[in-house]
VOBA-1610 file (N, C-alpha, C; in pm, whole numbers, padded with zeros to 5 digits, always signed):
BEGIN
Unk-00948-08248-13905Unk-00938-08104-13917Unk-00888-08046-13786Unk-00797-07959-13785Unk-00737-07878-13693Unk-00795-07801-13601Unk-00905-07737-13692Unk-00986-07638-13598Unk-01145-07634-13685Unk-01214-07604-13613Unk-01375-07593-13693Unk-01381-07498-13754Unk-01307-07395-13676Unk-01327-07226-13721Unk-01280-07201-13880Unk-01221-07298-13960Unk-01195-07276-14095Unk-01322-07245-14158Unk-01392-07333-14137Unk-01526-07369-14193Unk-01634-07244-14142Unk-01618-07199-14052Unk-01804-07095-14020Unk-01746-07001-14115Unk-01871-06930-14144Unk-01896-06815-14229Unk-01903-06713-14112Unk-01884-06587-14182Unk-01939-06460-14109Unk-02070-06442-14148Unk-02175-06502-14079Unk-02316-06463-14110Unk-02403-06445-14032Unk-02363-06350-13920Unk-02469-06322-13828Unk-02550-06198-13854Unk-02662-06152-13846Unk-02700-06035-13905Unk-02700-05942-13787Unk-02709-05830-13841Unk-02663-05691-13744Unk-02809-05654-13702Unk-02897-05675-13773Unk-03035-05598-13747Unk-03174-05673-13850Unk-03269-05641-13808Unk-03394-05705-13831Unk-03362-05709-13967Unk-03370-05622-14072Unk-03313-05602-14182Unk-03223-05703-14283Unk-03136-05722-14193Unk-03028-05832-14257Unk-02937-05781-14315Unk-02820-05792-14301Unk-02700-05746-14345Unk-02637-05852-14409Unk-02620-05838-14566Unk-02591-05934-14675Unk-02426-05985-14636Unk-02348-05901-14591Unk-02215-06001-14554Unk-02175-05905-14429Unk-02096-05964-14342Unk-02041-05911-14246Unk-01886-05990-14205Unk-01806-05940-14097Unk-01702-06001-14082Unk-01703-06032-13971Unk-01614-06138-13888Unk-01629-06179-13738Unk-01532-06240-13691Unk-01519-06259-13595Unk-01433-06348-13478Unk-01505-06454-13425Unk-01432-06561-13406Unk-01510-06650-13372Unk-01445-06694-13244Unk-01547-06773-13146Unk-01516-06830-12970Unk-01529-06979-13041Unk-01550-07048-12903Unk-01563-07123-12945Unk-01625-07242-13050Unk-01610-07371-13048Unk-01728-07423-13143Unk-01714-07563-13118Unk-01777-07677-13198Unk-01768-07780-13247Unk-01813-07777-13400Unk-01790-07918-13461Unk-01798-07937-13579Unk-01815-08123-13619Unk-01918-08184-13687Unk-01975-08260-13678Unk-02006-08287-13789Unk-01881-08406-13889Unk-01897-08387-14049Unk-01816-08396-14138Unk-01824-08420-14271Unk-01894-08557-14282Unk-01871-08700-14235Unk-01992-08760-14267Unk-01948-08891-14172Unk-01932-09033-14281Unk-01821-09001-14354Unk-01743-09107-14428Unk-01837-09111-14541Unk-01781-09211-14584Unk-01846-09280-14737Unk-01968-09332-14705Unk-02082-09277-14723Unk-02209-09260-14723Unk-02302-09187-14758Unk-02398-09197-14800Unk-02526-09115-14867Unk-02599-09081-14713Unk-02598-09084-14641Unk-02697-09082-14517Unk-02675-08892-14531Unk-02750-08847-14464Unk-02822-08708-14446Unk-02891-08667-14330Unk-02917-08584-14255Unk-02964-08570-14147Unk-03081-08542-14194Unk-03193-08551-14123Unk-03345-08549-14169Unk-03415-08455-14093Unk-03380-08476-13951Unk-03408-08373-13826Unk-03318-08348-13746Unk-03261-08246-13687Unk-03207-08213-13606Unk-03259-08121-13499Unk-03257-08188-13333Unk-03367-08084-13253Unk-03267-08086-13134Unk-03300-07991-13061Unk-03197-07948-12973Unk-03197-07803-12892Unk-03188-07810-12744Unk-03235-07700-12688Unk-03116-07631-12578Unk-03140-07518-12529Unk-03064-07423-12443Unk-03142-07341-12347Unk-03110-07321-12252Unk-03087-07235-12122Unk-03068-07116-12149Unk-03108-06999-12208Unk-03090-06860-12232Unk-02914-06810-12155Unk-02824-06832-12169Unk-02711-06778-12091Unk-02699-06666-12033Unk-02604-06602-11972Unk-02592-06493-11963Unk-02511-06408-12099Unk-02568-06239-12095Unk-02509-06203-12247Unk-02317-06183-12173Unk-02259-06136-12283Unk-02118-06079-12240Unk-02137-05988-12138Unk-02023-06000-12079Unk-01921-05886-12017Unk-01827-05895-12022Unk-01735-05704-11971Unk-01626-05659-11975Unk-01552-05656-12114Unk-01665-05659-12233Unk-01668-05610-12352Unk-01622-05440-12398Unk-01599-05406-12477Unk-01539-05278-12529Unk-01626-05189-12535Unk-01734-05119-12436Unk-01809-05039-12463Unk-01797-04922-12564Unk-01701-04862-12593Unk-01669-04789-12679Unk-01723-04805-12855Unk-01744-04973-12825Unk-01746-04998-12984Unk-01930-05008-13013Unk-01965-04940-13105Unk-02152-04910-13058Unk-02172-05007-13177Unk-02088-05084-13302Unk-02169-05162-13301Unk-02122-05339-13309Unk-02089-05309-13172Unk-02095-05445-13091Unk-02208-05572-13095Unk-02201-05667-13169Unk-02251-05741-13130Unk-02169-05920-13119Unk-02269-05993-13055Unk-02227-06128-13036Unk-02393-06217-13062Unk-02335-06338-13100Unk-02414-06443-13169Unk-02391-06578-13157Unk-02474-06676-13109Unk-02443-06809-13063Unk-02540-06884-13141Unk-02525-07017-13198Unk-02612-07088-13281Unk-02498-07239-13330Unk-02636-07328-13324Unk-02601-07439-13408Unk-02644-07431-13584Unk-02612-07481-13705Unk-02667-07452-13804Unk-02579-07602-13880Unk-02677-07651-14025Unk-02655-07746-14053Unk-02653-07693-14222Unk-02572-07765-14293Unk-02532-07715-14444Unk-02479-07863-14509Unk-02491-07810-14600Unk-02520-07950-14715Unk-02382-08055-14759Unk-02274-07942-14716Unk-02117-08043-14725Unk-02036-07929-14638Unk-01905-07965-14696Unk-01818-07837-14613Unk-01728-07803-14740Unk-01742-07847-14877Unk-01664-07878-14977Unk-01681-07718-15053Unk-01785-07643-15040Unk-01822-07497-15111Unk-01956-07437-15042Unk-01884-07360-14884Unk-01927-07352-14756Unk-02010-07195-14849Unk-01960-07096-14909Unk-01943-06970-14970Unk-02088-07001-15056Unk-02125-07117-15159Unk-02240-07120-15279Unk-02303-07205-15178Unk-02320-07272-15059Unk-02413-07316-14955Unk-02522-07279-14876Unk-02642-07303-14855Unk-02709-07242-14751Unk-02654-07277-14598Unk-02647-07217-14526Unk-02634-07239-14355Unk-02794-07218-14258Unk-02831-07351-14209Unk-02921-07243-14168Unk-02893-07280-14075Unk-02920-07170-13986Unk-02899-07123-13820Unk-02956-07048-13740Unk-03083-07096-13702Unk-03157-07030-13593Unk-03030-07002-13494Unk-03043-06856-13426Unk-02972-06841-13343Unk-02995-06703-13256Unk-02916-06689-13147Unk-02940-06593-13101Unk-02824-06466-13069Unk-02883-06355-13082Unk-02817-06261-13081Unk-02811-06124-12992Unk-02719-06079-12935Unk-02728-05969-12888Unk-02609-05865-12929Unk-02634-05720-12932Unk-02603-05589-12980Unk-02565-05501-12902Unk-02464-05451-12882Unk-02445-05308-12753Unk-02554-05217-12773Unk-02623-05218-12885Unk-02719-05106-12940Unk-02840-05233-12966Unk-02897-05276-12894Unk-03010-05369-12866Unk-03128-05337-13000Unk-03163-05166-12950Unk-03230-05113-13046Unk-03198-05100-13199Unk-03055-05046-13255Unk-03019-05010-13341Unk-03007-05151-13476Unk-03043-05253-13376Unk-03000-05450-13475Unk-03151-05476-13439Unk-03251-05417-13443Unk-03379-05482-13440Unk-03468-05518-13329Unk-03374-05499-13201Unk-03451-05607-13118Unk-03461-05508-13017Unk-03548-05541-12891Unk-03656-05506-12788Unk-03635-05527-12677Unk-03495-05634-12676Unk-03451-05683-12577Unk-03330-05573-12474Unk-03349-05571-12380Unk-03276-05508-12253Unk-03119-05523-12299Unk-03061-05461-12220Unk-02921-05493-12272Unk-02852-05617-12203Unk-02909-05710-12112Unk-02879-05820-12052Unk-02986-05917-12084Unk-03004-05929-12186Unk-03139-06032-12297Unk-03058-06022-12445Unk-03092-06178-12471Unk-03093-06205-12604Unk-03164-06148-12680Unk-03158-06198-12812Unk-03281-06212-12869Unk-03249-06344-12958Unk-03378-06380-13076Unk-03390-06558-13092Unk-03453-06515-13212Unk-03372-06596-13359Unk-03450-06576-13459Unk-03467-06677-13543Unk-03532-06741-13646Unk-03506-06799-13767Unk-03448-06744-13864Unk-03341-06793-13928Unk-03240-06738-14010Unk-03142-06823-14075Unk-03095-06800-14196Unk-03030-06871-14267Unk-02916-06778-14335Unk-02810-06803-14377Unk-02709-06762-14454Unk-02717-06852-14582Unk-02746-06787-14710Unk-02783-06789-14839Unk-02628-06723-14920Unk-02639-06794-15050Unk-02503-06692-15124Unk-02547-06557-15141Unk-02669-06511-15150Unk-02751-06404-15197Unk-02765-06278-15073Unk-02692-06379-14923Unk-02708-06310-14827Unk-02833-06345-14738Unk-02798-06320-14560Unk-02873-06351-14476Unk-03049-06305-14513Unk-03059-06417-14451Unk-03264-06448-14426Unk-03295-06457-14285Unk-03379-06401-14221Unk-03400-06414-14112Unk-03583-06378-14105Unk-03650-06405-13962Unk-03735-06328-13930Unk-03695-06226-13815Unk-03850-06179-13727Unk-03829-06093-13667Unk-03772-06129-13597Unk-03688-06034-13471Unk-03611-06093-13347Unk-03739-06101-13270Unk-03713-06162-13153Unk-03798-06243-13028Unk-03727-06206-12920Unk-03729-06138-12780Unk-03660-06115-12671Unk-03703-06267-12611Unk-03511-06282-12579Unk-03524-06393-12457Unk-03504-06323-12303Unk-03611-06379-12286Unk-03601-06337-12075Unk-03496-06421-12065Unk-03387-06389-11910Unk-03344-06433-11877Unk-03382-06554-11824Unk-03270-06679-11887Unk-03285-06800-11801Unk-03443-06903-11928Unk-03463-06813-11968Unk-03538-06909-12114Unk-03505-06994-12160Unk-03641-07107-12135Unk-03569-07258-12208Unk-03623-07204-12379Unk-03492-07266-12479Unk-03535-07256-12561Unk-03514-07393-12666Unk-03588-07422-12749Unk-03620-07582-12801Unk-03590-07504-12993Unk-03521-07567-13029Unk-03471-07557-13187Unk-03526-07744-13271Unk-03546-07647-13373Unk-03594-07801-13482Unk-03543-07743-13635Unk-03464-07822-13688Unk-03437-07831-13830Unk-03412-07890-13853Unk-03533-07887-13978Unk-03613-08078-14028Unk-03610-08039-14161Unk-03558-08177-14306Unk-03589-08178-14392Unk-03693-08188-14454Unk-03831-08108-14498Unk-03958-08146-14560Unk-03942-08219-14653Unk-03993-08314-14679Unk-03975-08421-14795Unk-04072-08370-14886Unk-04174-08269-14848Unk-04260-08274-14921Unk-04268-08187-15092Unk-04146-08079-14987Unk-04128-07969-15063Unk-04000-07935-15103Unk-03925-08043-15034Unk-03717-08027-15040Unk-03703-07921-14974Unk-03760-07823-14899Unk-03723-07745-14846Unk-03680-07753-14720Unk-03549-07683-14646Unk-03554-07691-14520Unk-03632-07574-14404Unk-03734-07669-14315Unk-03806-07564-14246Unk-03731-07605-14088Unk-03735-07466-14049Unk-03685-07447-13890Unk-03718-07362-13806Unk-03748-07407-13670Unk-03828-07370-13580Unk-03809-07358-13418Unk-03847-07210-13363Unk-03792-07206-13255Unk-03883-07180-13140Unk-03909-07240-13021Unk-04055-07189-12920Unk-03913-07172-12819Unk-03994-07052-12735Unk-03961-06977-12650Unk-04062-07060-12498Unk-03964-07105-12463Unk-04067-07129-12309Unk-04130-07232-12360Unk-04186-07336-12442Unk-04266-07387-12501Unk-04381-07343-12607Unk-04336-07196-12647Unk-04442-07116-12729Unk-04400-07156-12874Unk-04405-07156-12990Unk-04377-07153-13107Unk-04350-06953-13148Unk-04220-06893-13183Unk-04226-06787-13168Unk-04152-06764-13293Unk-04061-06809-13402Unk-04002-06806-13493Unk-03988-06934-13547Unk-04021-06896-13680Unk-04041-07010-13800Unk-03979-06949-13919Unk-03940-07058-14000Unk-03904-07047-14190Unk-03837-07150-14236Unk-03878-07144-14366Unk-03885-07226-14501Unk-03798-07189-14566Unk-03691-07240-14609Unk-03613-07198-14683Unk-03572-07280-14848Unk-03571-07274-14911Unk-03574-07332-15026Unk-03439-07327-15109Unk-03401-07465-15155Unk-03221-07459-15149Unk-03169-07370-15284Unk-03072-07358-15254Unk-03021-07262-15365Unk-03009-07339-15524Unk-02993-07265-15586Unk-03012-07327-15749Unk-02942-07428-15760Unk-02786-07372-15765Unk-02685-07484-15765Unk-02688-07642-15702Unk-02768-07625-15547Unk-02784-07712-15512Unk-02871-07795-15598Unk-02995-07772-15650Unk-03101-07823-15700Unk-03053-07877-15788Unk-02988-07853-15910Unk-02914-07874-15989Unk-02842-08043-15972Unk-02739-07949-15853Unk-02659-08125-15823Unk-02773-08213-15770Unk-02838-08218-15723Unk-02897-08273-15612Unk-03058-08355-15658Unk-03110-08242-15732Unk-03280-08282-15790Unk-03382-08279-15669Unk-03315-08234-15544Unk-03421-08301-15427Unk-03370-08217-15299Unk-03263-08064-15356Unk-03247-08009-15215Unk-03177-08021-15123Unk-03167-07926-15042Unk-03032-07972-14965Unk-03075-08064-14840Unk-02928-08136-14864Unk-02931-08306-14785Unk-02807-08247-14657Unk-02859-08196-14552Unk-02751-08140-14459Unk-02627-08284-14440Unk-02524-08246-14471Unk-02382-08344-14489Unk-02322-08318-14337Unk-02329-08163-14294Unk-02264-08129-14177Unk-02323-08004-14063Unk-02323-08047-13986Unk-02388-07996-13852Unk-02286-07915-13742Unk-02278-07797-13744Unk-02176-07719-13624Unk-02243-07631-13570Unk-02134-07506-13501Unk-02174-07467-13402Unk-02055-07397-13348Unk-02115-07215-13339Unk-01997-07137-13266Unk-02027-07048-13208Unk-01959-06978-13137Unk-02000-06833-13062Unk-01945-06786-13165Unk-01994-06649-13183Unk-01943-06545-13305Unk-01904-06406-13288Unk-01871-06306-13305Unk-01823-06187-13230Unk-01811-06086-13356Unk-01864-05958-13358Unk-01819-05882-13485Unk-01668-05802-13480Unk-01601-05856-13331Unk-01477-05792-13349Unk-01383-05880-13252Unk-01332-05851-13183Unk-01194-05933-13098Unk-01229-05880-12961Unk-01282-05788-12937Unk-01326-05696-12773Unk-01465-05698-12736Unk-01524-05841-12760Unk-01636-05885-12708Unk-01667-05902-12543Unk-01524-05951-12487Unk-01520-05955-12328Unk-01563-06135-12302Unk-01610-06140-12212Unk-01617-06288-12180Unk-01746-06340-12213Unk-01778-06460-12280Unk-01940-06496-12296Unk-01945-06654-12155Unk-01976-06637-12040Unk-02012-06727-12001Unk-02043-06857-12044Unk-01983-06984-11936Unk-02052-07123-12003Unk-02134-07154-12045Unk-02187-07258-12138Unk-02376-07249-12165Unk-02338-07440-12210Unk-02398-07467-12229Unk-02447-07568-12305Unk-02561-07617-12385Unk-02565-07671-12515Unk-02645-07707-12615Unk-02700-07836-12543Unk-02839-07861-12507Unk-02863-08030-12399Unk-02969-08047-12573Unk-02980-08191-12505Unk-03030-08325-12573Unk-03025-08287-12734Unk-02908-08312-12804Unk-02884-08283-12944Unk-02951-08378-12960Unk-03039-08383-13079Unk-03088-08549-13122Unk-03088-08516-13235Unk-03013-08616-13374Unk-02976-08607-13483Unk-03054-08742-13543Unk-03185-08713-13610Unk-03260-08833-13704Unk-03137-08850-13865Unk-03090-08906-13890Unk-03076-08979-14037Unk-03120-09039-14161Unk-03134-09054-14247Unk-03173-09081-14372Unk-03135-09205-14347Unk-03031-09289-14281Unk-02956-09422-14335Unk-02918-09449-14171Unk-02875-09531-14155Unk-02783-09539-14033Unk-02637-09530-14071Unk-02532-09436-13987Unk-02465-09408-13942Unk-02381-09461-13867Unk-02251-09529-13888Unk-02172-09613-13807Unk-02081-09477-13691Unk-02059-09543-13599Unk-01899-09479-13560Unk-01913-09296-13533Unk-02019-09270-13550Unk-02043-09096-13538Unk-01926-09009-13469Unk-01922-09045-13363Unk-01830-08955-13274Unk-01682-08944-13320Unk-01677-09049-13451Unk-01516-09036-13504Unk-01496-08883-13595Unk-01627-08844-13604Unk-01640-08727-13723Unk-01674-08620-13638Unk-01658-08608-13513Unk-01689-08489-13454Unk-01548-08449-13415Unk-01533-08309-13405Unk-01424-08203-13372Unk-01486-08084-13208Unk-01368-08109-13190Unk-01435-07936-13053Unk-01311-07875-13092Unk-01331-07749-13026Unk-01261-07629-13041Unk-01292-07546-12889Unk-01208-07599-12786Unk-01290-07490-12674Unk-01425-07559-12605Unk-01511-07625-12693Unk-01609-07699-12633Unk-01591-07819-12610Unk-01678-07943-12554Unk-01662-08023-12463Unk-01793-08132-12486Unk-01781-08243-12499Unk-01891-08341-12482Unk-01859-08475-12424Unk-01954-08581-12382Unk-01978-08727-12329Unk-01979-08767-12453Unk-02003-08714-12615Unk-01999-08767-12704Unk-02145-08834-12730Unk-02226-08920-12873Unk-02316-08896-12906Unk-02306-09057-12866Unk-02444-09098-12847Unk-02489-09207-12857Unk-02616-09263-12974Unk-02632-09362-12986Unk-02687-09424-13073Unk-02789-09565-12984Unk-02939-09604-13027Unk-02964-09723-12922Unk-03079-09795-13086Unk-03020-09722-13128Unk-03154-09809-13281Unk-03066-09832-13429Unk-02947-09899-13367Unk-02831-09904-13474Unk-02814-09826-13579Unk-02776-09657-13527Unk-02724-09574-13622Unk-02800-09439-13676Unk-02893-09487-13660Unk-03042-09391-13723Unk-03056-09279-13621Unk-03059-09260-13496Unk-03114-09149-13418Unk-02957-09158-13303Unk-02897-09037-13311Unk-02827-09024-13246Unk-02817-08932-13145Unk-02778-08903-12980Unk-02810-08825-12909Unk-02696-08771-12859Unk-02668-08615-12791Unk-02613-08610-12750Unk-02647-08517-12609Unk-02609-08522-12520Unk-02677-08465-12364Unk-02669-08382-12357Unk-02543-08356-12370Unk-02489-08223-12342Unk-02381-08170-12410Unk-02358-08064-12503Unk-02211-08024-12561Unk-02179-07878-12482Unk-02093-07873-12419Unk-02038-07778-12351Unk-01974-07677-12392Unk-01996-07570-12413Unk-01947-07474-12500Unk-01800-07410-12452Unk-01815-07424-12315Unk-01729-07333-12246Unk-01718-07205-12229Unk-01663-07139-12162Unk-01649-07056-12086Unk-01546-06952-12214Unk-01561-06832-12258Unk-01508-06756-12424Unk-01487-06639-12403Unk-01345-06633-12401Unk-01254-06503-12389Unk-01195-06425-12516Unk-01150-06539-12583Unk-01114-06555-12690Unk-01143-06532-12792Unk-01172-06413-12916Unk-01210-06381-13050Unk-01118-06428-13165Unk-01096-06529-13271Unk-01015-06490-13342Unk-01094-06491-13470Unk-01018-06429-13563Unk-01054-06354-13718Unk-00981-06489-13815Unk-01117-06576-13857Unk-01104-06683-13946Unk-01099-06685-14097
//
């Protein structure tokens, strides 16, 4: 694939509320998927960040400005539109107040959230202090087929949810969604976002259903940057250190 950006949705939400569709620009990304002729599935995916700095030299003029950064994992890339996405992620607003959140205008904020055909799910927003380690988990429950995901702030547990797969899926599937593909983008609700500073996603660790040959042949960047994933238990748990997002000037309309 040429670029990742075919594939993200516009699904960042504007406010506590949730805003059922929206439109966007996208910075950079990677993209991680599928990985050949195989039944394997990701089981857990955990993975943490450094609170960045928010934008500058953005379009103040535009009040409702926002930007959004997140990894999120979905069941193929084959019918991205009737898919769940889920994507804990974080977000900030020129109007901090007016999208839900509490946070300063140089603070994130950090939510659990998913993109549904029915339209975004989220909980409350969470202010990130500057410079916040933050630790992400999205794990398949076996118990319930549901996917639950989870975010601690500093080491706190501060946003959680359960999400339960969409019909269609259930249908094909009998057992829920089996995440096929794993990405990751900066997001923008317009083209005059201004610059989002470097950041990086550290210790990706990807559990499997099966083992997994050859991984890094199925990964894509766009703008971002990695050492690429390793493997030390033939295939099953794969790591990656660091994916580099880079440094995002750049908005385009996908």
């Amino acid at each position: 694939m040429s670029s990742l950006r075919h594939y993200v949705l516009p699904t960042t939400l504007l406010a506590a509320a949730l805003i059922p569709s929206v439109s966007a620009d996208f910075g950079n990304s990677f993209y991680l998927g599928p990985w050949g002729n195989t039944d394997a599935y990701i089981t857990k995916a955990t993975y943490s960040l450094t609170a960045p700095s928010v934008v500058t030299d953005y379009d103040t003029s535009d009040s409702s400005l926002w930007v959004a950064i997140w990894i999120g994992v979905q069941q193929s890339d084959e019918d991205v539109d009737n898919e769940n996405l889920v994507q804990p992620l974080l977000n900030w607003c020129i109007d901090q107040e007016s999208c839900g959140c509490d946070a300063s205008s140089t603070e994130w904020c950090v939510t659990a959230s998913t993109y549904t055909p029915e339209g975004q799910t989220g909980q409350a927003y969470v202010t990130v202090p500057k410079g916040a380690t933050l630790d992400f988990e999205i794990a398949v429950n076996s118990s319930t087929s549901y996917i639950d995901q989870k975010v601690w702030l500093n080491g706190e547990l501060v946003s959680q949810q359960s999400d339960s797969p969409p019909l269609t899926t259930v249908l094909l599937t009998a057992k829920g969604m089996k995440p096929g593909v794993i990405y990751s983008a900066n997001e923008c609700s317009d083209s005059n976002c201004g610059t989002l500073a470097a950041y990086s996603w550290e210790n990706l660790t990807l559990v499997f259903s099966e083992a997994v040959s050859d991984l890094n042949s199925y990964m894509s960047y766009d703008g971002a940057s990695s050492d690429g994933l390793t493997t030390s238990d033939g295939g099953i748990t794969w790591v990656d250190a660091a994916i580099d997002m880079g440094k995002d000037t750049v908005w385009d309309e996908d």
